[in-house]
MILUMMAR-482596 format. One record per residue (C-alpha): residue in three letters; x, y, z. Coordinates in nm, 3 decimals, padded with zeros to 5 digits. Each point is the difference from the previous one (the first is absolute). Layout:
BEGIN
residuo, c1, c2, c3
ALA, X, Y, Z
...
% end
This chain:
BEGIN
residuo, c1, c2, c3
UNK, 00.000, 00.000, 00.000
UNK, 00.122, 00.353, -00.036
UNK, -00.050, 00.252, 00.276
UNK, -00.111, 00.369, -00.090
UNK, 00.270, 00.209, -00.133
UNK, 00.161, 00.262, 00.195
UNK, -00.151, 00.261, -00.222
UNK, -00.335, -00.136, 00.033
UNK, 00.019, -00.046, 00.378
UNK, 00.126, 00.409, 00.041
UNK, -00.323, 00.057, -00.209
UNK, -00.223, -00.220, 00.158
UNK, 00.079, 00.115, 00.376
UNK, -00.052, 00.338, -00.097
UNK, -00.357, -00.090, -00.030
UNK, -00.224, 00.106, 00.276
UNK, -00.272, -00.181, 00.131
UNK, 00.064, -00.248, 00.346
UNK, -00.221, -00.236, 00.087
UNK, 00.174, -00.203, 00.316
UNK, -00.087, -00.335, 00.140
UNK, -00.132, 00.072, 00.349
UNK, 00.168, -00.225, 00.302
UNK, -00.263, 00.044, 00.240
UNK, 00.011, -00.101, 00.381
UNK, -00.242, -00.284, 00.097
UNK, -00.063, -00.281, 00.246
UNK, 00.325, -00.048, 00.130
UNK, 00.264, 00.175, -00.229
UNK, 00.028, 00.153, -00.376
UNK, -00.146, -00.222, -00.241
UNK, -00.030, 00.054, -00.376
UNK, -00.403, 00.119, -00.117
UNK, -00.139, 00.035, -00.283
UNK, -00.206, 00.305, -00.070
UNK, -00.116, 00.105, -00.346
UNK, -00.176, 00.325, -00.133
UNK, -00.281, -00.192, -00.218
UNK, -00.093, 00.203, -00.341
UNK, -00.334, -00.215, -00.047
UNK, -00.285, 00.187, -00.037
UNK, -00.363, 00.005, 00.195
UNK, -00.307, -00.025, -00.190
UNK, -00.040, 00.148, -00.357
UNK, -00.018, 00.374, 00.078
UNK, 00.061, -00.053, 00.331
UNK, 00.231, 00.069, 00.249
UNK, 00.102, -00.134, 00.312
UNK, -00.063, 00.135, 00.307
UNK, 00.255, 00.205, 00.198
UNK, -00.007, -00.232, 00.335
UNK, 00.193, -00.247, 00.144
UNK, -00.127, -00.370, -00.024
UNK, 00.101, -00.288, 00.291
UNK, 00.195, 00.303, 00.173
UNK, 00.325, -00.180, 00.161
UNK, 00.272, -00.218, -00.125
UNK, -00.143, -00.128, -00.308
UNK, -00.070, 00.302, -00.158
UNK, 00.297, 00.022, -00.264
UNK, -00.187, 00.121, -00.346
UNK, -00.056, 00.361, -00.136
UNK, -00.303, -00.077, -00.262
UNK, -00.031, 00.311, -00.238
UNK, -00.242, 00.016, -00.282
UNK, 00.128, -00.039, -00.350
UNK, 00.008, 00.337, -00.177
UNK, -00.021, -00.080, -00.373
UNK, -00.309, -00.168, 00.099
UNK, -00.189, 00.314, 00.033
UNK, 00.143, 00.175, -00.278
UNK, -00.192, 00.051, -00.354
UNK, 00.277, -00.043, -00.327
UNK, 00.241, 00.183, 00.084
UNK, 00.069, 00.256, -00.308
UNK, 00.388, -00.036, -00.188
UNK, 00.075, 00.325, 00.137
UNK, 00.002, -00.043, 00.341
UNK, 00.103, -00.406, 00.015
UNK, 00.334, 00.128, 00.093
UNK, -00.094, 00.186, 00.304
UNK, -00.284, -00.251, 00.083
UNK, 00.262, -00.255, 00.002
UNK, 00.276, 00.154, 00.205
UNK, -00.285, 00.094, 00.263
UNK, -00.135, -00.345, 00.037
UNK, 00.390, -00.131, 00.042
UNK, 00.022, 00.271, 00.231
UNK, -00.295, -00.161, 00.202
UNK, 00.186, -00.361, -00.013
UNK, 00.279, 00.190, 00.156
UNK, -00.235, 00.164, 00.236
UNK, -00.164, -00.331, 00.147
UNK, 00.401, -00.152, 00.004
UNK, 00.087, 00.275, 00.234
UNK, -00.304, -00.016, 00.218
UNK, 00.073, -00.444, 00.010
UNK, 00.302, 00.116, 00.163
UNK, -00.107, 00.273, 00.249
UNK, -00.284, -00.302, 00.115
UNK, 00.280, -00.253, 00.055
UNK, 00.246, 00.230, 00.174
UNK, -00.286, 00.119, 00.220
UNK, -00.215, -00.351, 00.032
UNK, 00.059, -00.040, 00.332
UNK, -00.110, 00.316, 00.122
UNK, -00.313, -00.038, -00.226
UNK, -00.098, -00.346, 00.140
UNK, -00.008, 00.231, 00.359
UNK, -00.198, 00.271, -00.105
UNK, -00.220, -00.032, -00.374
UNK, -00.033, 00.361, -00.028
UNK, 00.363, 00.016, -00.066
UNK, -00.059, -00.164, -00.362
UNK, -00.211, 00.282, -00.103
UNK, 00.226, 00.281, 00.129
UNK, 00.287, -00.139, -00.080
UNK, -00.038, -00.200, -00.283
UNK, -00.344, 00.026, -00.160
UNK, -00.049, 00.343, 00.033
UNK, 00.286, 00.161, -00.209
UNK, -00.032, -00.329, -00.263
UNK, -00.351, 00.166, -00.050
UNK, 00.154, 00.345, -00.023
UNK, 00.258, -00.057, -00.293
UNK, -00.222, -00.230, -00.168
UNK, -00.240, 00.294, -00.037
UNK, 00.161, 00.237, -00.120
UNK, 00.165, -00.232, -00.259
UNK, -00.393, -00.107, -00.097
UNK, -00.008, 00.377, -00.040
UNK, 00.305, -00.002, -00.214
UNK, -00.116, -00.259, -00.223
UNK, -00.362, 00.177, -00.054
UNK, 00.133, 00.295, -00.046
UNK, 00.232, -00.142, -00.313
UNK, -00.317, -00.177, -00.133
UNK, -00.201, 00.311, 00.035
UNK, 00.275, 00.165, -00.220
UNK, -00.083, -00.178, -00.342
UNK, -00.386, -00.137, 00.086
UNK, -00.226, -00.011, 00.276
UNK, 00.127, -00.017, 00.386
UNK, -00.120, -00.344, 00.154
UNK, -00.208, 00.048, 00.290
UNK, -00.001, -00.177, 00.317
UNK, 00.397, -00.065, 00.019
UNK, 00.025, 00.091, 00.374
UNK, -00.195, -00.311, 00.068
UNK, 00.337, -00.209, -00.080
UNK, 00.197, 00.178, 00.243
UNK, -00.096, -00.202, 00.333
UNK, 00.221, -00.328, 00.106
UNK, -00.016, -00.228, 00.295
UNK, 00.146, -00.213, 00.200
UNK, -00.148, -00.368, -00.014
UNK, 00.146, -00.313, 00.116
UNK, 00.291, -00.185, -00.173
UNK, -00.179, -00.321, -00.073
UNK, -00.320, 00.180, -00.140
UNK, -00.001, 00.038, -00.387
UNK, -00.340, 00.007, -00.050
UNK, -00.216, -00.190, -00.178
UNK, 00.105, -00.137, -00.331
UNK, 00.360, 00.085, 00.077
UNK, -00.069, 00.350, 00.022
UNK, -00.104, 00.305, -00.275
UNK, 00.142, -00.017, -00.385
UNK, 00.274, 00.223, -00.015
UNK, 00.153, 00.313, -00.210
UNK, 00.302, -00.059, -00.051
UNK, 00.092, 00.338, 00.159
UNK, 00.396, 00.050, 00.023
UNK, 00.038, -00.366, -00.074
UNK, -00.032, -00.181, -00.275
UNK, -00.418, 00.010, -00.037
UNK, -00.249, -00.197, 00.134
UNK, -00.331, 00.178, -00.168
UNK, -00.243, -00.275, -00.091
UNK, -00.038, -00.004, -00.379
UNK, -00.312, -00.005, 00.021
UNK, -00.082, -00.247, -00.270
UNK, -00.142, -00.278, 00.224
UNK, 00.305, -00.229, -00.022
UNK, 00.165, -00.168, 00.286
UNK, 00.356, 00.181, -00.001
UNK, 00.139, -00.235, 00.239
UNK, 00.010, -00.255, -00.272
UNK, 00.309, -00.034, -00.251
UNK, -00.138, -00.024, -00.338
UNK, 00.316, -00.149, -00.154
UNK, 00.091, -00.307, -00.208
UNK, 00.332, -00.069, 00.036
UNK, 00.205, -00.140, 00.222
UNK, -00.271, -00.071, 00.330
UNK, -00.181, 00.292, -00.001
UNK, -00.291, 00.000, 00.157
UNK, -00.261, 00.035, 00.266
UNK, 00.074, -00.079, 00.374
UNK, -00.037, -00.389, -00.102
UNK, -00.373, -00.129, 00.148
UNK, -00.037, 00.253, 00.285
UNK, 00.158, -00.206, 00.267
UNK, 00.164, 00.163, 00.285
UNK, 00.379, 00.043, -00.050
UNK, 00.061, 00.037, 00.319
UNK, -00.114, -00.416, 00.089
UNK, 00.246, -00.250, -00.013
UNK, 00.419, 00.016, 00.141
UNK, 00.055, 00.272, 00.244
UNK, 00.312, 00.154, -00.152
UNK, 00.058, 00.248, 00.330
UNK, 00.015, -00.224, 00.283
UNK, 00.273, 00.167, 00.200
UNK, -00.031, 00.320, -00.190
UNK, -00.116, 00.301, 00.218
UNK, -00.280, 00.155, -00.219
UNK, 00.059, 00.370, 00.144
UNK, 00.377, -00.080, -00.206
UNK, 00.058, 00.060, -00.359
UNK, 00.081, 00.384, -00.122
UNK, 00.071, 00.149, 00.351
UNK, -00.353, -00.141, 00.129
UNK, -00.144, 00.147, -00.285
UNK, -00.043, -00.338, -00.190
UNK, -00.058, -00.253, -00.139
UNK, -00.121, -00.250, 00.261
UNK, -00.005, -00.413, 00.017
UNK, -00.352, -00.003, -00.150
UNK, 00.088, 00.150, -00.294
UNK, 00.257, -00.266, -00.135
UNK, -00.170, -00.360, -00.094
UNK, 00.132, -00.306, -00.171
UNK, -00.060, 00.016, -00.303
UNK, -00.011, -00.376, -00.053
UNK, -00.318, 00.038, 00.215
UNK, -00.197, 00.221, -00.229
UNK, -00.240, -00.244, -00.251
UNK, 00.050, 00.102, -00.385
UNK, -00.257, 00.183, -00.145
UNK, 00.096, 00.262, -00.226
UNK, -00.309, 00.084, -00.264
UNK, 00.149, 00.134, -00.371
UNK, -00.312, 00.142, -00.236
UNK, -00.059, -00.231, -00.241
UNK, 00.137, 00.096, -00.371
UNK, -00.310, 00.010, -00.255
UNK, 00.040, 00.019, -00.355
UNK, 00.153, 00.309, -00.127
UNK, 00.228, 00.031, 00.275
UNK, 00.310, 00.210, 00.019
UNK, 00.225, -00.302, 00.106
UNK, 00.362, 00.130, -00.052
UNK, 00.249, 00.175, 00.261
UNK, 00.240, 00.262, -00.019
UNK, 00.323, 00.004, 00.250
UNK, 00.246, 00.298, 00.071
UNK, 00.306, -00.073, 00.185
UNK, 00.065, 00.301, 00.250
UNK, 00.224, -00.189, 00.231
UNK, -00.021, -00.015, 00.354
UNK, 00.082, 00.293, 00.127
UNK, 00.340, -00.095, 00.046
UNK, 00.114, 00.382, 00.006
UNK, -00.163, 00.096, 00.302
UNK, -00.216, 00.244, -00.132
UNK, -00.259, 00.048, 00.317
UNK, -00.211, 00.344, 00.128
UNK, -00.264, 00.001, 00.253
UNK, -00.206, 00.219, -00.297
UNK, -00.315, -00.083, -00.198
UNK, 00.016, 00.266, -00.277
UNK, -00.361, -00.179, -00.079
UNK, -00.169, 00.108, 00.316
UNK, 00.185, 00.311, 00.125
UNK, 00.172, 00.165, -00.257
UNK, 00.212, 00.300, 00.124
UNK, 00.020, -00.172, 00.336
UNK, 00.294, -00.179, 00.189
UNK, -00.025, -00.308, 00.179
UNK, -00.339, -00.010, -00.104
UNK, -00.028, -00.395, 00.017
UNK, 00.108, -00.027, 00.335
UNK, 00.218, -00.328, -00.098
UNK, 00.288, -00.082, -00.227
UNK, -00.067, -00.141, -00.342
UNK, 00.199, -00.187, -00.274
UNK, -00.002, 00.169, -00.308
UNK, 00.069, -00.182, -00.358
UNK, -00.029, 00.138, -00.351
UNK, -00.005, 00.330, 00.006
UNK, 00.331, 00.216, 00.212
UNK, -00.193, 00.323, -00.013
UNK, -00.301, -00.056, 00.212
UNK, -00.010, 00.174, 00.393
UNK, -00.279, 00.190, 00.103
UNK, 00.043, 00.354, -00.209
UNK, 00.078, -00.265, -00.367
UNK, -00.218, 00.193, -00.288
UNK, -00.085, -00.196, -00.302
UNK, 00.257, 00.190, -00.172
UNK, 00.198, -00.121, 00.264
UNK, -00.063, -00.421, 00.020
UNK, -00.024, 00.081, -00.424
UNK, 00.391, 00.092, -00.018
UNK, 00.081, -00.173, 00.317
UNK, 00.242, -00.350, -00.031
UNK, -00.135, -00.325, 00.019
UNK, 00.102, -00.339, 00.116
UNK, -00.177, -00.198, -00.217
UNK, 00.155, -00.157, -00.271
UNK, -00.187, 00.142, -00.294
UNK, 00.057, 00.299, 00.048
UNK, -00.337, 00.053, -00.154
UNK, -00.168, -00.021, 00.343
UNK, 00.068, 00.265, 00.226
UNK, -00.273, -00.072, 00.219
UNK, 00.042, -00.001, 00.391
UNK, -00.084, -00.296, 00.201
UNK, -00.020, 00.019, 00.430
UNK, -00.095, -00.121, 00.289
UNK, 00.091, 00.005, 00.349
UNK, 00.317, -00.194, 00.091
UNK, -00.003, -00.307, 00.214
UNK, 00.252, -00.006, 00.289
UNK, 00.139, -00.286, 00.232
UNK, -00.074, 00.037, 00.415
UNK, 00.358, -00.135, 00.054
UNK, 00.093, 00.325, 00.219
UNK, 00.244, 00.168, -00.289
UNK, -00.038, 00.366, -00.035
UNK, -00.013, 00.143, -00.356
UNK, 00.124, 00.303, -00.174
UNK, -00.281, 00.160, 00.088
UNK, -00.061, -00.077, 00.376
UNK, -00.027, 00.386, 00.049
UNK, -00.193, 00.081, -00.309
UNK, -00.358, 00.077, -00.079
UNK, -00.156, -00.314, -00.177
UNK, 00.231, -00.199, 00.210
UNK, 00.102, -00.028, 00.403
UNK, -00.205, 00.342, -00.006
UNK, -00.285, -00.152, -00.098
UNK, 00.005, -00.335, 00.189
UNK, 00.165, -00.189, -00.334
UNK, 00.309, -00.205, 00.164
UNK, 00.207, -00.259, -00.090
UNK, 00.168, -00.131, -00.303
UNK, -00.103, 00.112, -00.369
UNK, -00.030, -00.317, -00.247
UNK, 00.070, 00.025, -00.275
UNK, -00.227, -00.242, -00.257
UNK, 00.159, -00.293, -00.096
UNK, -00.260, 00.024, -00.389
UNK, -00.253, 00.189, -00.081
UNK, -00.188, -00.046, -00.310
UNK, -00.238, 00.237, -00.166
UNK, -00.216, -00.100, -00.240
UNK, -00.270, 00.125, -00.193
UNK, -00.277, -00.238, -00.083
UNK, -00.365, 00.038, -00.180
UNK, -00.395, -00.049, 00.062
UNK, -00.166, -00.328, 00.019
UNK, -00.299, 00.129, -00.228
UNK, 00.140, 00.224, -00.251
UNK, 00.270, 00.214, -00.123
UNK, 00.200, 00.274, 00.173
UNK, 00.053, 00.347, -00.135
UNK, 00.317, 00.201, 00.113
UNK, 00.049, 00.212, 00.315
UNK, 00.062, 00.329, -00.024
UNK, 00.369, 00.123, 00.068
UNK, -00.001, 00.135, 00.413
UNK, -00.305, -00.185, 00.082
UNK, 00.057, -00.028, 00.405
UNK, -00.148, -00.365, 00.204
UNK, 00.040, -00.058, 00.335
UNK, -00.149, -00.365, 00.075
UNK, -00.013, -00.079, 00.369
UNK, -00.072, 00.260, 00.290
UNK, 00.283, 00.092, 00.246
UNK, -00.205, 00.096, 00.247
UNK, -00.242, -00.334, -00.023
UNK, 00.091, -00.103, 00.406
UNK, -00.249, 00.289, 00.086
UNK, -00.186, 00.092, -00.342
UNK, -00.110, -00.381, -00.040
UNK, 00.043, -00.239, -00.296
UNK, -00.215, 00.182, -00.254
UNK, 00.329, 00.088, -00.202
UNK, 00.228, -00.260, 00.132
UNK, 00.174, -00.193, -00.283
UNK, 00.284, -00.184, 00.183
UNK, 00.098, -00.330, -00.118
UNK, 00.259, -00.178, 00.199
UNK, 00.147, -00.377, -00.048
UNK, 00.336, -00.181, -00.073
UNK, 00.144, -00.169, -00.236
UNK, -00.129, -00.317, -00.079
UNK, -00.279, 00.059, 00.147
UNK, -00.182, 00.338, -00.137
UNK, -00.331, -00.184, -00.088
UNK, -00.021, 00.072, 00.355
UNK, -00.051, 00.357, 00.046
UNK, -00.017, 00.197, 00.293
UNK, -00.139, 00.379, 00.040
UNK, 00.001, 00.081, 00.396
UNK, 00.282, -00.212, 00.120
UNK, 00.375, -00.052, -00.094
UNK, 00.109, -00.349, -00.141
UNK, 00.227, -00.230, 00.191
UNK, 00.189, -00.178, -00.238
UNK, 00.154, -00.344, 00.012
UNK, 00.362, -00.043, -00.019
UNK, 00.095, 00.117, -00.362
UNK, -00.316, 00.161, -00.087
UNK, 00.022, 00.348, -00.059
UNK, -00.234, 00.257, 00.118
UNK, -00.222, 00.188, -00.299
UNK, -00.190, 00.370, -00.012
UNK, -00.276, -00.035, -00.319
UNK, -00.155, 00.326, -00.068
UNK, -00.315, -00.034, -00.315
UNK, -00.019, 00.344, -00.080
UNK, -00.322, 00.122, -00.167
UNK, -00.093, -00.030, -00.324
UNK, -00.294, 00.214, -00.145
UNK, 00.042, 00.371, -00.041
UNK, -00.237, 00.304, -00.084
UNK, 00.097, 00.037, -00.295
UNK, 00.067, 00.402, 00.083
UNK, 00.214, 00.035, 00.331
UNK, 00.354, -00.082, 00.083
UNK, -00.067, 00.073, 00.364
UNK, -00.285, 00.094, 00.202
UNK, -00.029, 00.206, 00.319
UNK, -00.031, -00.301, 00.221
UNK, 00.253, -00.184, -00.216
UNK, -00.271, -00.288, -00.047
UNK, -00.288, 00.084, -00.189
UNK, 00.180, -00.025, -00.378
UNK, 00.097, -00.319, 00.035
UNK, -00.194, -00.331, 00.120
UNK, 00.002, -00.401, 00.016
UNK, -00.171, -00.131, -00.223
UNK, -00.352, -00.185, 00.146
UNK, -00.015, -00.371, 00.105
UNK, -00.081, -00.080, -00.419
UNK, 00.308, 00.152, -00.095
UNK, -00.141, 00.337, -00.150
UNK, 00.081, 00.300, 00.053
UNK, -00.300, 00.221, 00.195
UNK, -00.174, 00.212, -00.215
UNK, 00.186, 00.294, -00.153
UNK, 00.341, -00.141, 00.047
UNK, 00.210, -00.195, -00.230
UNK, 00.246, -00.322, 00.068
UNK, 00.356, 00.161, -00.034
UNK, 00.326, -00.239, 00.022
UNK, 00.018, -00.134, 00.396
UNK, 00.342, 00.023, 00.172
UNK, 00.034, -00.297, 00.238
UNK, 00.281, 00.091, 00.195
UNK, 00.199, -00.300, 00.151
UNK, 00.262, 00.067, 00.287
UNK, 00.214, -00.299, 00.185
UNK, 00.204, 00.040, 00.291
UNK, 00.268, -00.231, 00.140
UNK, -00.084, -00.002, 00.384
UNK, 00.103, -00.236, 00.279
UNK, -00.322, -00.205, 00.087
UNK, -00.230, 00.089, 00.240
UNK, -00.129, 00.329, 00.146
UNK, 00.202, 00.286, 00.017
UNK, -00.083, 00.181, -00.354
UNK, -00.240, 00.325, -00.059
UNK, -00.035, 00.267, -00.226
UNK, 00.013, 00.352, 00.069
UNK, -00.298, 00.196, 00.110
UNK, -00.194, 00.283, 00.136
UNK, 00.096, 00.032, 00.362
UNK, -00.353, -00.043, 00.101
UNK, -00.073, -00.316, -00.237
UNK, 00.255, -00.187, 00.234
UNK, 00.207, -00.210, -00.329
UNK, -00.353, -00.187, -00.069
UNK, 00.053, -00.219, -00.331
UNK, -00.320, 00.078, -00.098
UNK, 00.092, 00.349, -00.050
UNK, 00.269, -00.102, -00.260
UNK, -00.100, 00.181, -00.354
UNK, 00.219, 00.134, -00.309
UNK, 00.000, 00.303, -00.194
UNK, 00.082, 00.066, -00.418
UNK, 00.036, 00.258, -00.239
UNK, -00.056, -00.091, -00.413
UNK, 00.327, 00.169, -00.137
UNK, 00.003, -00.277, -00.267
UNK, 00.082, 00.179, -00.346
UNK, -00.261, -00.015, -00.275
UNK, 00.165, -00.256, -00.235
UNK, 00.039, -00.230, 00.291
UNK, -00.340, -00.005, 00.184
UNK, -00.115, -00.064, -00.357
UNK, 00.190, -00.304, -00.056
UNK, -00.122, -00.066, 00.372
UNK, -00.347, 00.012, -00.107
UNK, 00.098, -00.230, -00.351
UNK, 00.170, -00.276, 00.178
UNK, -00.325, -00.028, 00.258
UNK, -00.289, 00.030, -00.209
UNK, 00.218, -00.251, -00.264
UNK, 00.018, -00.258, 00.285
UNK, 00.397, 00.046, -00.016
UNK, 00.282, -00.011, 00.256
UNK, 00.218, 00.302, -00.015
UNK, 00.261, 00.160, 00.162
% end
């Protein structure tokens, strides 16, 4: 693996935003806790009430409506400024996580503390940036009423996500969770290569070998995850993976482009998708192939001219996700850096041992091109406390990946390496390369394999990515602070910077039932 370069790390722990582990003093000495600032949101136009909930020791989550939910389309002209405010708000409930966990104690003694403390001035910055963003929106259309509505948080519980797993999501300063809404399950994987699929038969992951005996759950990033239960054998898990079943006039063939592995080190804790213009505003590290250009303030002119790692040099697309770490206790480059030790992401950067991106078509018809900078996020970084609407993690290992997993990390058998699947969508608009929530242009197609209506099937990226880790627990990607490592939170992120000719020959090779490179 390579470690961060110096240049990077000087840049990267310039970056301000600190969101600590807490050590917190309990029973009879410190012991690790986990508190986490949930993003999930209450009912649709809702928002939660600002009280505590089960006042005392198990009060460790900050629930805060999502604001994109209450938004109308946000107009071209003020996306940037809508977008930097609601990554401002990610950074807002970060810093409030941390003011409840260095104060928990003291708010387990006296509940009014939460709201003076903690609750309070959340609700006061979150206001005015709901102002912020109407006021941009007012600007080029009409101002959104009722935004101050979105402003409240509590405090609830740590073991309470509501029903359902909690609200969909927005994808606000992460990487989007906004429910397409098209209908579609997003937690499903709607690939056909290479054991995609959906979390095989419904069975609980968590049944069978106990890979954590002896494991202290409060352990893993500083006591900020992940815990025993979220490891499982994978040998345990009974195949099931579903594939959509090719009709006549299907697009059978694939397309692959060899980006490499990252083996260069490129990593930012950036999402240029998300929060343009802003810094650290992913919160974690991610791996970045293809494209050398992309941080958060990349224009298209930018990623356009930028150098690639892929092969043909064709495709200058950029392909990222967050990077997955070992809990062996080694410190990084970028222990003391935002997206890093700053933000609860410890331990050793892997680097992937393949990774394979192909592009592959529909099972009912023919695909027609993307356009070039089409953005898709698939998977929801935040889906811990937004719920599984948007999930779309897919993990298993080697030699065994028509066993797929979507809440738990595999533990595989001796020589069996562990795999990250990400199915990205595959219908688009037709008109949008990106839409305010990040979700709406794009969709999966519907349980038949068509598109919903008004989109059309586009070439699918199945994204493929296989580490070499020692077996057993001790693995996790990076995270929100507040999403506490989950693997169900895992997701990936790409930009089309594929050149004309070759998204065209892309196209050819699929709809001709070819295999092309």
């Amino acid at each position: 693996m390579r470690r961060i370069s110096r240049k990077k790390r000087s840049t990267l722990a310039n970056r301000a935003i600190a969101a600590s582990a807490a050590l917190i003093l309990g029973g009879g000495g410190l012991v690790a806790v986990n508190v986490y600032a949930s993003a999930g949101e209450g009912p649709s136009g809702s928002s939660p009430p600002t009280r505590t909930e089960n006042a005392g020791s198990r009060l460790s989550t900050i629930d805060c409506p999502e604001a994109v939910n209450g938004l109308p389309d946000v107009p071209d002209e003020a996306r940037g400024e809508v977008d930097r405010e609601l990554a401002a708000m990610d950074t807002q409930i970060t810093d409030a996580y941390r003011q409840f966990a260095d104060r928990k104690e003291q708010i387990a003694r006296d509940p009014g503390l939460a709201e003076n403390a903690v609750l309070g001035p959340l609700r006061s910055k979150r206001t005015a940036s709901l102002d912020r963003i109407g006021i941009a929106i007012g600007r080029a259309g009409e101002r959104p009423a009722g935004l101050e509505s979105l402003a409240g948080c509590s405090l609830r519980a740590d073991d309470s996500r509501g029903k359902n797993g909690g609200g969909r999501g927005d994808g606000n300063g992460g990487d989007g969770s906004q429910d397409d809404g098209q209908g579609q399950d997003q937690g499903q994987n709607q690939g056909q290569d290479g054991g995609q699929g959906q979390d095989p038969g419904g069975q609980d992951p968590g049944q069978g070998q106990d890979p954590g005996e002896g494991q202290d759950p409060g352990q893993g990033q500083d006591g900020n995850g992940p815990v025993a239960a979220d490891f499982v054998d994978i040998q345990s898990v009974q195949p099931g993976v579903d594939r959509p079943r090719q009709r006549r006039g299907a697009s059978r063939g694939t397309f692959t482009t060899d980006c490499g592995r990252n083996e260069n080190g490129k990593f930012n804790p950036d999402n240029v998708i998300v929060a343009p213009g802003v810094s650290n505003g992913a919160h974690h590290m991610h791996d970045y192939i293809g494209n050398q250009a992309n941080d958060a303030f990349a224009s298209d002119d930018d990623l356009a001219n930028g150098a690639t790692t892929c092969r043909n040099q064709g495709d200058r697309s950029t392909y990222y996700w967050p990077v997955l770490r070992l809990q062996n206790g080694q410190d990084e480059d970028d222990v003391n850096a935002d997206g890093g030790g700053r933000d609860q992401n410890v331990g050793e950067i892997q680097t992937p041992s393949q990774v394979t991106l192909k592009f592959v078509g529909s099972p009912v018809g023919r695909v027609t091109a993307m356009p070039r900078f089409l953005r898709i996020i698939t998977g929801d970084a935040k889906a811990f406390t937004n719920g599984d609407a948007n999930a779309n993690a897919s993990w298993s290992c080697t030699g065994f990946e028509d066993r797929q997993l979507t809440d738990k990390y595999p533990i595989c058998p001796e020589g069996s390496q562990v795999v990250r699947t990400f199915a990205f969508q595959n219908c688009w608009d037709g008109q949008n390369t990106d839409s305010a929530n990040h979700r709406t242009h794009v969709a999966f197609a519907q349980e038949n394999g068509r598109c919903p209506n008004g989109f059309r099937a586009v070439p699918q990226l199945v994204q493929r990515i296989v580490y070499d880790v020692p077996p057993g627990p001790g693995f996790a990607v990076d995270s929100f602070p507040e999403q506490l490592h989950k693997p169900i939170t895992d997701h990936g992120d790409f930009i089309n910077v594929f050149d004309d000719r070759l998204m065209k020959k892309m196209v050819r090779c699929i709809n001709d039932g070819r295999r092309c490179r």
